[in-house]
FIKOL-302575 format. One line per field, with one value per atom (N, C-alpha, C): residue number from 1; residue in one letter; atom name; x, y, z. Coordinates in Angstrom, 3 decimals. Layout:
REM FIKOL-302575
nr = [NUM;...]
rest = [A;...]
atom = [CA;...]
px = [X;...]
py = [Y;...]
pz = [Z;...]
REM end
This chain:
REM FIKOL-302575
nr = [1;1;1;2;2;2;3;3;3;4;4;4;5;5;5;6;6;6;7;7;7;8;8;8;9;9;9;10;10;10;11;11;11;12;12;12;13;13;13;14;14;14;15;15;15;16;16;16;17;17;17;18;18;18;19;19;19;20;20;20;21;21;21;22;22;22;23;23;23;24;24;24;25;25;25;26;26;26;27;27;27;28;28;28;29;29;29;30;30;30;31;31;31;32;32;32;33;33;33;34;34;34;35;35;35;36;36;36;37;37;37;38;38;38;39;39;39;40;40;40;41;41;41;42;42;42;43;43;43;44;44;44;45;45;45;46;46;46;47;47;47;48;48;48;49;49;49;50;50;50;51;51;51;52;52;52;53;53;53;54;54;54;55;55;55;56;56;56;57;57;57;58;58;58;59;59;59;60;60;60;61;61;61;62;62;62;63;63;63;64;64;64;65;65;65;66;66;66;67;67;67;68;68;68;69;69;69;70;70;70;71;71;71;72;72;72;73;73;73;74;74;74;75;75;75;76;76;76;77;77;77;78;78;78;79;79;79;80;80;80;81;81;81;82;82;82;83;83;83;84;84;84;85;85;85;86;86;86;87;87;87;88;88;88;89;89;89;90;90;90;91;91;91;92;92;92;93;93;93;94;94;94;95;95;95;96;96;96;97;97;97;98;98;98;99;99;99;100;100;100;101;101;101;102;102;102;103;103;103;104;104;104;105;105;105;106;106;106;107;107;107;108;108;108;109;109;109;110;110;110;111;111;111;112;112;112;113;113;113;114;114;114;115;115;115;116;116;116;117;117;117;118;118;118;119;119;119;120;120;120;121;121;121;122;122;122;123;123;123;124;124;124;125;125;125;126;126;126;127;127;127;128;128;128;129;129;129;130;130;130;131;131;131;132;132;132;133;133;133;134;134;134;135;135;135;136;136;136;137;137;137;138;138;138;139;139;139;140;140;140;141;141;141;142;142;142;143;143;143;144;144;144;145;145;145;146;146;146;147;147;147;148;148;148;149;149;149;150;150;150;151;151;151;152;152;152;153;153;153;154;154;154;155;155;155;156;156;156;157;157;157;158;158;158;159;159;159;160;160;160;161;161;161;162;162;162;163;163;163]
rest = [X;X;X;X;X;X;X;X;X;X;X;X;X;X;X;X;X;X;X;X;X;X;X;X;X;X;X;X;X;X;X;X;X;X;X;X;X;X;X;X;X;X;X;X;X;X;X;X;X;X;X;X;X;X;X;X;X;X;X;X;X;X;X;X;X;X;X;X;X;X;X;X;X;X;X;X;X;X;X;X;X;X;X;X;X;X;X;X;X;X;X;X;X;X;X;X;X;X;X;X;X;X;X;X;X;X;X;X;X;X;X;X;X;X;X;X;X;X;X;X;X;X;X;X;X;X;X;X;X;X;X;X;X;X;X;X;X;X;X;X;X;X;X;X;X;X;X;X;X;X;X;X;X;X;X;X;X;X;X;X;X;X;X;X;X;X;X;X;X;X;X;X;X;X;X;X;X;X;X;X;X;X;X;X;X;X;X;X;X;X;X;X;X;X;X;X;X;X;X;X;X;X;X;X;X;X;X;X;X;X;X;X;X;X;X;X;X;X;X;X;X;X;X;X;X;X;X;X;X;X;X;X;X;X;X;X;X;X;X;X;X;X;X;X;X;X;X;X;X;X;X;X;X;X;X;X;X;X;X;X;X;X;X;X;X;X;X;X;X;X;X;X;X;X;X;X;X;X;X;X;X;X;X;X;X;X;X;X;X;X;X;X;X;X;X;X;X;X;X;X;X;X;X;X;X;X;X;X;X;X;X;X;X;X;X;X;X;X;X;X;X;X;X;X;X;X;X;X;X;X;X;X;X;X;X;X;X;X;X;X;X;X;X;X;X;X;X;X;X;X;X;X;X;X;X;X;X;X;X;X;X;X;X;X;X;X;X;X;X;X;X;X;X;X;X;X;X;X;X;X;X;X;X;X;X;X;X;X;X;X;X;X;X;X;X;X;X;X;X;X;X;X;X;X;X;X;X;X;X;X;X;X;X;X;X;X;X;X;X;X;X;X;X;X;X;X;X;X;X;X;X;X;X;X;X;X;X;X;X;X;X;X;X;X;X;X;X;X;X;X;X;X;X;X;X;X;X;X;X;X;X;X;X;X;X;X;X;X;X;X;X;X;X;X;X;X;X;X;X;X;X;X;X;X;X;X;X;X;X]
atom = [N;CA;C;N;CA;C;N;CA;C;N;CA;C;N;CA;C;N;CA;C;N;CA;C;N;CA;C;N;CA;C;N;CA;C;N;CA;C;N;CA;C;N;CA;C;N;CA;C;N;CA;C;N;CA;C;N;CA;C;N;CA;C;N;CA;C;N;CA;C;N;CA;C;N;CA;C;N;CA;C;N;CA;C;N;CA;C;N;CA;C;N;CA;C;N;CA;C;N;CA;C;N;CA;C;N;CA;C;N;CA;C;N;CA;C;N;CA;C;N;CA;C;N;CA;C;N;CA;C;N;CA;C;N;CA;C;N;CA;C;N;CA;C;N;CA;C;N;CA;C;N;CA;C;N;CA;C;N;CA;C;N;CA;C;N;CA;C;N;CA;C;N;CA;C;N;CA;C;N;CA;C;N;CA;C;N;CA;C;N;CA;C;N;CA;C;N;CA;C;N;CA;C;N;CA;C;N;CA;C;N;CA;C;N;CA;C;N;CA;C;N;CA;C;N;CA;C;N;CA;C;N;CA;C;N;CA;C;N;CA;C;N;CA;C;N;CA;C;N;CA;C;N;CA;C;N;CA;C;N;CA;C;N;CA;C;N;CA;C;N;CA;C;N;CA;C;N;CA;C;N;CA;C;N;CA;C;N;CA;C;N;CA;C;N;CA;C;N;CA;C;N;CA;C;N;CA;C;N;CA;C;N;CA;C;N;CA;C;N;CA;C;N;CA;C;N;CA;C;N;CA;C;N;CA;C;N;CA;C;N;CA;C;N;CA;C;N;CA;C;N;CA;C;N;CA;C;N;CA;C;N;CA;C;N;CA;C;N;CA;C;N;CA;C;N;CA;C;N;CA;C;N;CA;C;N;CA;C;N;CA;C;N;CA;C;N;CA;C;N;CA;C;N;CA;C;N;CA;C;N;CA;C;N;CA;C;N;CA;C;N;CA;C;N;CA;C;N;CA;C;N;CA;C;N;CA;C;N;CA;C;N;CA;C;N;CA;C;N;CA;C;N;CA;C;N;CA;C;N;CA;C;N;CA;C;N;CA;C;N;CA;C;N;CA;C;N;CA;C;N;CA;C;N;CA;C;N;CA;C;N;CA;C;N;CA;C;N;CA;C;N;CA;C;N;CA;C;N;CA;C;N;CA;C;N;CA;C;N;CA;C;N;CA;C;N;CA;C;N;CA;C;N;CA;C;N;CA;C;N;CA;C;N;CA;C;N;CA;C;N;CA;C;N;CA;C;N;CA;C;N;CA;C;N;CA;C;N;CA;C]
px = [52.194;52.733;54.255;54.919;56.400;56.556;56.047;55.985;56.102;55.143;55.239;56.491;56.575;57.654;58.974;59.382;59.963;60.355;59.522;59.290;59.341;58.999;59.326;60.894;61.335;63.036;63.787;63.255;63.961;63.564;62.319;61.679;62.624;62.766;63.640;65.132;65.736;67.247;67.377;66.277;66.495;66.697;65.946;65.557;66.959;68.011;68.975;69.968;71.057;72.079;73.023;73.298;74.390;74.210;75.437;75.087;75.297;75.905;76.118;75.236;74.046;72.947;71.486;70.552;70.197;71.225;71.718;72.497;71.913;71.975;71.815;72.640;72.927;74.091;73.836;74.542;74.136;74.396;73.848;74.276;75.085;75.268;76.426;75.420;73.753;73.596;73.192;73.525;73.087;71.429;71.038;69.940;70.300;69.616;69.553;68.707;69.928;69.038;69.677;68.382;68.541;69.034;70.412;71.223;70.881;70.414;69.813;70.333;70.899;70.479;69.431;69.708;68.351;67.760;67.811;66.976;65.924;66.953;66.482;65.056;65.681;64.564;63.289;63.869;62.306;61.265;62.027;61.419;60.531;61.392;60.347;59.127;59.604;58.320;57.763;57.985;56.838;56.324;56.283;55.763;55.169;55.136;54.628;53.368;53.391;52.611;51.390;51.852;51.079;50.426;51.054;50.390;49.520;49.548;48.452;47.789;47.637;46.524;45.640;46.604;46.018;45.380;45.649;44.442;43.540;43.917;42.711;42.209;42.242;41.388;40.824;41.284;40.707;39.363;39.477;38.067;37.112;37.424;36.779;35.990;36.859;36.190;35.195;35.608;34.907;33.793;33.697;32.530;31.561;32.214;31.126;30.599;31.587;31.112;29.964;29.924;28.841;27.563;28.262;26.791;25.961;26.513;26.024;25.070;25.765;25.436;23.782;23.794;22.745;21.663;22.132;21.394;20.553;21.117;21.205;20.258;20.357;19.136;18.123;18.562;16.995;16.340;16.908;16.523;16.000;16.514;16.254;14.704;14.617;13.617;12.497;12.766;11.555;11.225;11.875;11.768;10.480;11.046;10.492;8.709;9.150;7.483;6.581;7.500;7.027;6.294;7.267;6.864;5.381;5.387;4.421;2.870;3.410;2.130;1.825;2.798;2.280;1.329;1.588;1.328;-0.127;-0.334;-1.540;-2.728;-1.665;-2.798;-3.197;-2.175;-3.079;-3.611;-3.563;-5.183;-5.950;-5.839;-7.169;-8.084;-7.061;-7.275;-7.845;-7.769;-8.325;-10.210;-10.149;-10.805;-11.748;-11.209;-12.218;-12.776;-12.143;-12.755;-13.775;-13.752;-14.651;-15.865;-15.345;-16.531;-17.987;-16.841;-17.897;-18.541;-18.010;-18.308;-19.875;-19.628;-20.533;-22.061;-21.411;-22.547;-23.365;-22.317;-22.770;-23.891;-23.784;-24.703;-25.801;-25.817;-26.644;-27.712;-27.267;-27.790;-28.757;-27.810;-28.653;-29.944;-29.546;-30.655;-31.639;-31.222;-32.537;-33.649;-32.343;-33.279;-34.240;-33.948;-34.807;-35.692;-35.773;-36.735;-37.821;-37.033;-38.163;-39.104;-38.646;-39.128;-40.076;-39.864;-41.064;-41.845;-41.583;-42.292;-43.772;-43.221;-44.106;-45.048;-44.111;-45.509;-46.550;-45.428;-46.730;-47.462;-47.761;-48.209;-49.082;-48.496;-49.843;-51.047;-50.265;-51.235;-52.143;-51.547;-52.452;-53.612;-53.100;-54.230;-55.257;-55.103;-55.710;-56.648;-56.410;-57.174;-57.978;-57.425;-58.181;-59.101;-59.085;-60.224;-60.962;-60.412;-61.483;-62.390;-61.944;-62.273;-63.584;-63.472;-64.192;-65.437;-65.340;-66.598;-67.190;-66.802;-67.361;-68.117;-67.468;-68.076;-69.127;-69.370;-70.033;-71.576;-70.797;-71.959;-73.094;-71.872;-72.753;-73.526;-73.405;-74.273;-75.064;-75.253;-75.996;-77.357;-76.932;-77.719;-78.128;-77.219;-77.892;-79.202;-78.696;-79.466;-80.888;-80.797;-81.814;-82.756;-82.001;-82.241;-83.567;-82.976;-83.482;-84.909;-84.434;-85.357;-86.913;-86.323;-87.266;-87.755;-87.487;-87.790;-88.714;-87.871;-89.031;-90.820;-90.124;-91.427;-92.594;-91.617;-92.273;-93.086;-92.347;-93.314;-94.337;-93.794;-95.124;-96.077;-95.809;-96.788;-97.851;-96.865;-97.276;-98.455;-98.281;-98.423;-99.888;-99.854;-101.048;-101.770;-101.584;-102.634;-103.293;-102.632;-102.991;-104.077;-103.797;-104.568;-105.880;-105.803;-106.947;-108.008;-107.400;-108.136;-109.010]
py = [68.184;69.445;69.374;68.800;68.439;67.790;66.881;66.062;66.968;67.515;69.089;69.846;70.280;71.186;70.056;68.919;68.465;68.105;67.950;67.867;68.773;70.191;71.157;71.327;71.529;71.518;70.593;69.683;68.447;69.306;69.620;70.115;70.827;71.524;73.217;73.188;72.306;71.503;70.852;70.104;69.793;70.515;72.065;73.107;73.743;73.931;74.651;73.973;75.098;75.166;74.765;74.748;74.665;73.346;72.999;71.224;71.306;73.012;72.800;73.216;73.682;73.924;73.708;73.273;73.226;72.148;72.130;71.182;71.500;70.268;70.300;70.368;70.960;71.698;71.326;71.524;71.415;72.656;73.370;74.710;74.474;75.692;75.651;75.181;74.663;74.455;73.034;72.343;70.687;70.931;71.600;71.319;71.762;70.358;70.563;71.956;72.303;73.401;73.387;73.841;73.570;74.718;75.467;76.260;75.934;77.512;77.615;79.193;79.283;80.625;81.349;82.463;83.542;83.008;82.659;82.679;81.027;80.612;78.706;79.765;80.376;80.659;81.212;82.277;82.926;82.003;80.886;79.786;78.820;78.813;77.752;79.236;80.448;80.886;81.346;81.879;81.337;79.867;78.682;77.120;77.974;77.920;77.900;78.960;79.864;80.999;80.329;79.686;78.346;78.079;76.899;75.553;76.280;77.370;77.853;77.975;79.101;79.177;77.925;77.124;75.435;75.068;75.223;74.601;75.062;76.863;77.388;77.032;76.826;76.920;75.687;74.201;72.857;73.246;73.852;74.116;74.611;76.194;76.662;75.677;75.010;74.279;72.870;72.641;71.463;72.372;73.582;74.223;74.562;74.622;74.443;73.431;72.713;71.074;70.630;71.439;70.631;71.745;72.879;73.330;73.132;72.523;72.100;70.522;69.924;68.654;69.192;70.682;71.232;71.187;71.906;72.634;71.022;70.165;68.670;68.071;67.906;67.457;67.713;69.636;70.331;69.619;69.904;69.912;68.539;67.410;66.008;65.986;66.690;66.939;67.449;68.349;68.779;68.436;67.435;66.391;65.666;64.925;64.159;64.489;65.387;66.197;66.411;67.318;67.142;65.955;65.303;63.711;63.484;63.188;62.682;63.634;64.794;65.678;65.600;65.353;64.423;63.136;62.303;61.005;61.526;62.171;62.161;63.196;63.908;64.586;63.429;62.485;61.368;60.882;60.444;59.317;60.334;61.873;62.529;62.457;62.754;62.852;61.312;60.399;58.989;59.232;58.887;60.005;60.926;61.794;62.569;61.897;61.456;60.447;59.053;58.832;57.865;58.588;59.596;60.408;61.080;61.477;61.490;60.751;59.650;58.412;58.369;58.161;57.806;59.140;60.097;61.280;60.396;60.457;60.319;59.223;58.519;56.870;57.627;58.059;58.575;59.453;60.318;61.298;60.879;59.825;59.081;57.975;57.132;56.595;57.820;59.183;60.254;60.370;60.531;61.038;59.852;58.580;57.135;57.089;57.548;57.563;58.066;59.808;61.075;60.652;59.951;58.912;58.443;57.600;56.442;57.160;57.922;58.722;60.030;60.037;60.807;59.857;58.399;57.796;57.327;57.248;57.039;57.899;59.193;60.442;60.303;59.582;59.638;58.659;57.329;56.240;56.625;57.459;57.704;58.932;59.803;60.636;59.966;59.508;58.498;57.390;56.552;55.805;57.038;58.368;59.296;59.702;60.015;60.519;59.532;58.088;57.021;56.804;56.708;57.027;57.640;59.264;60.332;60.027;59.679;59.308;58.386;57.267;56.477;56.438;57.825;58.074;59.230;59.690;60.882;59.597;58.728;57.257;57.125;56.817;56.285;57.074;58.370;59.443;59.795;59.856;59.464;58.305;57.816;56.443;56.229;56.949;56.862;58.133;58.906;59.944;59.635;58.775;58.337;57.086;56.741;55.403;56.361;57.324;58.053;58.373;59.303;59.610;58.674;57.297;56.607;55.643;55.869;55.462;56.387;57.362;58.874;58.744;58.969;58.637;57.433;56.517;54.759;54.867;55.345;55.766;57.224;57.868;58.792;58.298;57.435;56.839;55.732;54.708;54.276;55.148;55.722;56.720;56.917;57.773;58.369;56.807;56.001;55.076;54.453;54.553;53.927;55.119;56.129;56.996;57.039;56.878;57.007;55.909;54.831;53.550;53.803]
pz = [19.395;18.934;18.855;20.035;19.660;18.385;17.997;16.574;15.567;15.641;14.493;14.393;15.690;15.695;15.538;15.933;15.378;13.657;13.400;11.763;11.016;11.281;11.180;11.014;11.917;11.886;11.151;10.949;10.006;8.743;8.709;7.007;6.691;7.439;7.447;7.584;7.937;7.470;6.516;5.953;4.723;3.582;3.976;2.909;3.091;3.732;4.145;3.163;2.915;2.234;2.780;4.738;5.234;5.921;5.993;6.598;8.252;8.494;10.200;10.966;10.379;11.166;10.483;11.347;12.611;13.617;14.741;15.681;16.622;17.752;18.563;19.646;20.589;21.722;22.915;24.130;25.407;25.855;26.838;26.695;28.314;29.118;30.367;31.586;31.360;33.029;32.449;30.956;30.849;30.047;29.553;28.669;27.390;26.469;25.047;24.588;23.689;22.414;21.451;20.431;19.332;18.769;17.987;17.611;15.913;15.373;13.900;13.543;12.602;11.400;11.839;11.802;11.518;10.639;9.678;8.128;8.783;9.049;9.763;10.570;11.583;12.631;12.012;10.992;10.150;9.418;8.868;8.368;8.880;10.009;11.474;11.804;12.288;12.604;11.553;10.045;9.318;9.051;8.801;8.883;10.567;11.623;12.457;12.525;12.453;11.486;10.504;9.224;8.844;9.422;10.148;10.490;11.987;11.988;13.585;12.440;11.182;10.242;9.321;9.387;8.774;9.897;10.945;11.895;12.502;11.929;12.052;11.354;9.774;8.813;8.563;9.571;9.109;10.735;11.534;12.877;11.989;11.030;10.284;9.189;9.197;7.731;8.448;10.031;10.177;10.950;11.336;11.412;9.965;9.309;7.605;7.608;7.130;7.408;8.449;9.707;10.665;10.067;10.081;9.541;8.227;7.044;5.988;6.250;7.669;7.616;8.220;9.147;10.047;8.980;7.924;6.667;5.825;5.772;5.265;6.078;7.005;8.083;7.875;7.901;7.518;6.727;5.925;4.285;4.084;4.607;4.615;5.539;6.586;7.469;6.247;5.879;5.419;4.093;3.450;2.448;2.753;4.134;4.506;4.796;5.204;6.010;4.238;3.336;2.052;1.228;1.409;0.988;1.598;3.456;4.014;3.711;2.923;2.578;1.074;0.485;-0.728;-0.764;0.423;0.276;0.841;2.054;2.620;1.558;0.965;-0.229;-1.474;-2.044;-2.676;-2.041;-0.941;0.170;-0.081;0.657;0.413;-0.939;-1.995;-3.534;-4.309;-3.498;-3.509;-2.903;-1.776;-1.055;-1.159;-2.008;-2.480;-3.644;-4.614;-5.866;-5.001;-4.334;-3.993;-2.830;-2.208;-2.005;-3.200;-4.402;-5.407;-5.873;-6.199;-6.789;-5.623;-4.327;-3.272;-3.454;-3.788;-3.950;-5.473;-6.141;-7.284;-7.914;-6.640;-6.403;-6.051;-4.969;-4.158;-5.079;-5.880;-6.852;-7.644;-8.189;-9.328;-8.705;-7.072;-6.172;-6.252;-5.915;-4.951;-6.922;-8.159;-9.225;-9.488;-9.230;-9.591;-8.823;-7.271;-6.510;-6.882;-7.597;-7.543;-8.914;-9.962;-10.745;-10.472;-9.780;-9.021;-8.265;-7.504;-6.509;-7.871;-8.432;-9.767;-10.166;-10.797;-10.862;-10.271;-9.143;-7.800;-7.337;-7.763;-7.677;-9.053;-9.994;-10.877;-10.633;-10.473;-9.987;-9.032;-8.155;-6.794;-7.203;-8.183;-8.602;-9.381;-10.248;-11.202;-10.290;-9.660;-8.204;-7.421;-6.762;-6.510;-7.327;-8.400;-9.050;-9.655;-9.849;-9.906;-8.457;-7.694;-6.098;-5.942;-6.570;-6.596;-7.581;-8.631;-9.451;-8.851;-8.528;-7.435;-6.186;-5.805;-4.340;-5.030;-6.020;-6.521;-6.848;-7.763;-8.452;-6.930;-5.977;-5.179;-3.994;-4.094;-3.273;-4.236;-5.592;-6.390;-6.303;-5.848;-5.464;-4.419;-3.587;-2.252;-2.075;-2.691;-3.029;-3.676;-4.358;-5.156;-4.516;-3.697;-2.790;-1.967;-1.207;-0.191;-0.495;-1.735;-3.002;-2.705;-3.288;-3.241;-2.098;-1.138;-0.203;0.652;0.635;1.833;0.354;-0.814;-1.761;-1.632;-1.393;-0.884;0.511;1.685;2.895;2.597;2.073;1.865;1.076;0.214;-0.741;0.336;1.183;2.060;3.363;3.305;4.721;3.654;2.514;1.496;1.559;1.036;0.736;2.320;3.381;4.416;4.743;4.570;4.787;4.186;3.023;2.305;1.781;2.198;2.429;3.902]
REM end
């Protein structure tokens, strides 16, 4: 801050019209001071006036600054999170296309089955009702077997008798 205020006073002698002031003096107990113009002095405390408002205004500005970098983070943050929900919605969207694909196998396996499964529902009716004439042929026959057999022992039974 001496630096400043030093530099200051040089600034502000340079800006001056008179070559005998700002000087520097010793005053009556042995310490330096610095002897200036009114106008010198208004000049230093406006620049001083300033430069408290320039450094207010460079805190102010490096408080923007940190908060834009706050806002930037965010924003970079939730890029990021964006992104990673992009990416995980194409895997899903992958995903779901090969889930269909997998139904879609499946669909077309269950309709080929139900296919086969019909004709095998015809074959098996068709063998059933060949089955059925068959088993009808042969109670038929057995029927007729019986027929002639209970006829054969009664016939038997009549002639033994009547001999």
């Amino acid at each position: 801050m001496k630096h400043v205020l030093t530099i200051l006073v040089l600034f502000t002698s340079l800006l001056c019209f008179s070559q005998t002031y700002p000087k520097i003096e010793v005053d009556s107990s042995g310490n330096k001071v610095v002897v200036m113009t009114i106008e010198q002095a208004q000049k230093l405390d406006n620049n001083m006036e300033i430069l408290s408002l320039l450094e207010k205004a460079i805190v102010d500005c490096d408080n923007l600054s940190n908060s834009y970098i706050k806002v930037i983070d965010e924003q970079k943050k939730t890029i990021s999170f964006l992104e990673l929900d992009v990416k995980l919605l194409k895997e899903q969207l992958v995903d779901k296309d090969l889930l269909i694909s997998n139904l879609q196998q499946r669909l077309d396996n269950a309709n080929r089955l139900s296919v086969e499964c019909e004709n095998q529902k015809i074959e098996l009716n068709t063998k059933v009702t060949t089955l059925e004439g068959e088993i009808t042929r042969l109670k038929v026959k057995k029927n007729v077997g019986y027929g002639i057999g209970v006829a054969g022992i009664i016939g038997l039974i009549l002639l033994s008798i009547l001999k």
